[in-house]
N, C-alpha and C positions, 0 to 999 in steps of 0.2 A: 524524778531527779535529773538536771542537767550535766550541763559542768562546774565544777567544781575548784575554786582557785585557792590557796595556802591558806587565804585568811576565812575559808572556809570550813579549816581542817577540824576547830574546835565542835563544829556541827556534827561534822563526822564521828568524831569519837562521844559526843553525845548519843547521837543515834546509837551507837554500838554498843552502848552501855545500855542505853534503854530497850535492846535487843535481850540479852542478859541478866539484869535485875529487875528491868521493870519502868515503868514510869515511879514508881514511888520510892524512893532511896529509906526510907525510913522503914518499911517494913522487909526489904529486901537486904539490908545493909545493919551490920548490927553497932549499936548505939556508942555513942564515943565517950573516952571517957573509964567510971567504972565500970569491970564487967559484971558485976552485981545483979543489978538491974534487968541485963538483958540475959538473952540465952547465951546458952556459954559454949565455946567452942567445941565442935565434934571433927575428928578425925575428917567423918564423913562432909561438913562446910570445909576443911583445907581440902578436901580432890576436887571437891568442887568448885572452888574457888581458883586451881591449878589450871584445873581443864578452862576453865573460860579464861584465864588470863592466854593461857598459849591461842584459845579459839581467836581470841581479838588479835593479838600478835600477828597471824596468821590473816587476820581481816586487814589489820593495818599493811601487813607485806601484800599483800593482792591490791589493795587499794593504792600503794605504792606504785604497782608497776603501770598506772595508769598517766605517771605523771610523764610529760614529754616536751620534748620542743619545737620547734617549728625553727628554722633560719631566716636571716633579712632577705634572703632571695625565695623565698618557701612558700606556699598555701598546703594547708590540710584539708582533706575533704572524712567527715565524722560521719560512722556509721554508727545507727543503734537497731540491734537486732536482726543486721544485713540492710534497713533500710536509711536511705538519706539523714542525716539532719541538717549539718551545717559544715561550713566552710570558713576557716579560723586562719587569721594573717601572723605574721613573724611574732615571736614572744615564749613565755612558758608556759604550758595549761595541761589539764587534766582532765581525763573524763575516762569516760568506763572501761575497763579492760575488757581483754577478751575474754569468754565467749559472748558477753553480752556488747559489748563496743568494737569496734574499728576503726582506723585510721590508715589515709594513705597520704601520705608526705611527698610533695611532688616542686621540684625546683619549676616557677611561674614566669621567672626573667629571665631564664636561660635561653637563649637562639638555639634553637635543634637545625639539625639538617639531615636532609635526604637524598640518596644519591642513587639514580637510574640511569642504566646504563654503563655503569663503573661503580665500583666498589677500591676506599681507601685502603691498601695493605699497610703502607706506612707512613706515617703523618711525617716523617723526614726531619729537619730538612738533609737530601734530597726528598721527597715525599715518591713514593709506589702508589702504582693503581692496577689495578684489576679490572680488564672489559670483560661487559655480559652483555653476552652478543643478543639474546633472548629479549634484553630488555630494549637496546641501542638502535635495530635495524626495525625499521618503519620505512612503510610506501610514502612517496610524493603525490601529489593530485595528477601530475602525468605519468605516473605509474613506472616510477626511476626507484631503484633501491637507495636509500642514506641511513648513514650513523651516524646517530646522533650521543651525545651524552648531557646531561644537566643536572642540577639540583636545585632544592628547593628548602629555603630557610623558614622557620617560622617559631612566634610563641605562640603558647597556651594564655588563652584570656580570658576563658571559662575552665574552674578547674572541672567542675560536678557533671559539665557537657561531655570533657574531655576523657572522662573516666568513668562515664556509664552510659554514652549516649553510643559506644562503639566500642569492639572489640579488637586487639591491636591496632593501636590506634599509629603504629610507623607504617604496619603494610599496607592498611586504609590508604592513610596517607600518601604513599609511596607509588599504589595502584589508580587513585585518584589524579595524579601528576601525570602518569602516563600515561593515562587513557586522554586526559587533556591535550597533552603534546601531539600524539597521535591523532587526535580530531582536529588541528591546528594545521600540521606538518602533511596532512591529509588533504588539505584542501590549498595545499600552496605547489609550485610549482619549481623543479630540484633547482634552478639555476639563482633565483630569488632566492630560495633558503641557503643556498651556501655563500651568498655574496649580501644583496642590499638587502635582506628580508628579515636577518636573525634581529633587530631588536622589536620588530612591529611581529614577530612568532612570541618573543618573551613576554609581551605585553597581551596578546591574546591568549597565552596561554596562562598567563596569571590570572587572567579575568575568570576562562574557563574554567579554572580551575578553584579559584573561591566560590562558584557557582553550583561546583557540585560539593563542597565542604561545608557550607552551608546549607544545603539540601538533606545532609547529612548533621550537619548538628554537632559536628566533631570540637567547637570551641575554639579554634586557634585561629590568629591572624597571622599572617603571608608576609612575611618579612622582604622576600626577593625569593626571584625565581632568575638563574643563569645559564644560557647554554655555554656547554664549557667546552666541546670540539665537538665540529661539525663537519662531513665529509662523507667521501663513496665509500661503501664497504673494500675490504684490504683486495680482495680477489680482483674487484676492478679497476683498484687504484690505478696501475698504471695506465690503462685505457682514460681514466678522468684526465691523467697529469697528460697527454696527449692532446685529448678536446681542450684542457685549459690552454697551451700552449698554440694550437691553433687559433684559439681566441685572441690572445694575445698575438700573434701574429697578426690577424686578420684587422685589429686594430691599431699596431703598428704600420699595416699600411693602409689603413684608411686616412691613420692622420697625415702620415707621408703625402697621400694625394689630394689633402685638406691643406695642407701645406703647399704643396706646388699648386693649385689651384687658386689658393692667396696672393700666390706669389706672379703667376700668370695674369691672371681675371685683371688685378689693378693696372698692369703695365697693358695688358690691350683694349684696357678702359682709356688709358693714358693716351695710346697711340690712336685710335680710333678720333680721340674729343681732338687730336691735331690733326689729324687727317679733314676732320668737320673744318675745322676752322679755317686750315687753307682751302678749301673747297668755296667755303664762304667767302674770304679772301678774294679767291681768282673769279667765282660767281659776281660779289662787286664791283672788282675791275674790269671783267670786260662787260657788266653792265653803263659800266662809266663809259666805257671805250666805246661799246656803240651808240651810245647815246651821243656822244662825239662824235664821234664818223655819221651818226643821222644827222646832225646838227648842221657840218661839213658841208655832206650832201647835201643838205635844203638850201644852204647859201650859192654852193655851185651850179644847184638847178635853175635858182632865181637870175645868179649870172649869165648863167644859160642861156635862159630865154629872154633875155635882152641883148647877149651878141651872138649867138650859137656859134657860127664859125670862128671867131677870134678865140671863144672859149674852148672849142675842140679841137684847136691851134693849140692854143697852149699848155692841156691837160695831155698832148701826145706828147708834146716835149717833155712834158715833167716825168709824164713816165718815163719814154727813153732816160731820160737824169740818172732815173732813179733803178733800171735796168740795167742800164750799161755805164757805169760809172767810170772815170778815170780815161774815156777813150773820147778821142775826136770825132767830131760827127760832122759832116758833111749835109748839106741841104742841096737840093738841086732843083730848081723851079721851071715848070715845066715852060714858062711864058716866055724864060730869058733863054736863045736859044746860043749855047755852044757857052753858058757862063754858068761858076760852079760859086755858091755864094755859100761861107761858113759862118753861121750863124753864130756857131754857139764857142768853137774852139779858136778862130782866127780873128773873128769880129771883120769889119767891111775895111780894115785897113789889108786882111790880107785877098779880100775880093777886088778890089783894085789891083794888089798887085797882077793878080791871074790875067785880070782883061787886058791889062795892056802887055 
């Protein structure tokens, strides 16, 4: 016999009848009609016919209290005789009471949660928490103490995994998560895990963590997994809040001199490429210049050497010009004796005058 649903009930109270009289109503059941014919009633047919009505009554209240429900959020997992049968979704059904039957009613869409490291006192709002220091303090891979706290959401997606493949299936749970986090949080380093690290920790540690839940056979899928405060244990806080602050410092003036160094590097990029370019500049010019003054040269030397003296003549003059500017200059020839002839300032009107 399985289960058994309302429009099965008629079977049942056949069965029970035919526990009682028998399969053959005819010879167990006396004849309808006149009682003539048949045997006639004894005292001793009404107790007996008393006792088996109340035995049925009694069948039917036992067989009654088999009937049950199940919720639209609900799976049942059916026992017969302590062992497995089946697993029955929302609706009304019936099957064997106990001691021969069991059933365990278990909400299958509900999110459960877990919580290590803290314990909810009061769901609020404001909401209390309770730390467990026992569960929260874990080593880092460079061997720093942290507390941590987190939790871990999940449903049941096997009921029959869920309810016989493990024995407390929250502390399972609960000791599975931590041992996970702790092999996570164990191999990371403290300054990572309390700054850029926590959501690539949450993602490893979910992994690790369905890894051994599956190993186990517990039935439930991993809804999310969140760390919820992360940080030094209380005793060293104020030494953390110290080293953070020096951090913070020590990058306030790094960027300070990221700063002035942006600010310097261009402008003596700046002055430098103009320092180049008149250098360039005066490089050109007096490349010009001498190459003019060579040019000069070659015409003078060629002058040169077709009158030498008239040209050494007149390249002394130009220099005196160009020496002694603004002032009279006197010539004096050594050939004219006792005559002062002014070449340059007088002209030969005032050399006449002198001779005479």
């Amino acid at each position: 016999m399985g289960e058994i649903r309302f429009d099965d009930l008629e079977d049942v109270k056949r069965f029970i009848r035919e526990i009682f009289y028998g399969k053959d109503k005819e010879k167990n059941e006396p004849p309808k009609g006149d009682d003539s014919g048949g045997r006639k009633k004894t005292p001793r047919n009404h107790i007996k016919g008393g006792v088996g009505g109340i035995i049925i009554l009694l069948c039917l209240a036992f067989l009654g209290t088999g009937i049950y429900q199940v919720g639209p959020d609900e799976e049942a997992v059916l026992l017969r005789f302590g062992k497995y049968s089946k697993t029955v979704g929302p609706g009304m059904h019936w099957y064997f009471p106990s001691p021969i039957g069991k059933k365990y009613v278990v909400k299958t869409t509900k999110v459960y949660r877990v919580e290590i490291g803290f314990e909810t006192v009061e769901a609020g709002p404001p909401a209390r928490y309770q730390n467990i220091p026992e569960e929260s303090l874990m080593f880092t891979g460079d061997e720093n103490m942290i507390d941590v706290d987190f939790s871990v959401q999940y449903k049941i997606s096997n009921l029959k995994d869920y309810i016989f493949n493990v024995k407390g299936q929250y502390e399972t749970i609960k000791s599975a998560s931590e041992s996970a986090l702790r092999q996570v949080v164990g191999s990371k380093g403290i300054e990572e895990t309390l700054t850029i690290g926590k959501e690539r920790i949450q993602e490893e540690t979910r992994e690790k963590l369905k890894e051994i839940l599956d190993d186990y056979g517990v039935g439930i899928l991993i809804i999310g997994l969140q760390l919820q405060d992360v940080g030094p244990p209380e005793e060293v806080m104020q030494a953390f809040k110290e080293v953070a602050n020096a951090r913070e410092d020590r990058s306030r003036f790094i960027n300070e001199a990221n700063g002035y160094r942006n600010d310097i590097i261009p402008n003596a990029r700046g002055q430098a490429s103009q320092m180049i370019n008149r250098a360039e500049a005066y490089k050109e010019k007096r490349v010009k210049e001498s190459q003019g003054d060579v040019a000069k040269f070659i015409k003078l030397s060629e002058k040169y050497s077709l009158g030498k003296e008239v040209t050494k003549t007149r390249m002394y003059l130009e220099t005196m010009e160009k020496t002694m500017p603004g002032i009279e200059k006197i010539i004096v020839d050594p050939e004219l004796k006792g005559s002062i002839i002014n070449l340059i300032g007088g002209g030969v009107g005032s050399n006449e005058k002198n001779n005479n």
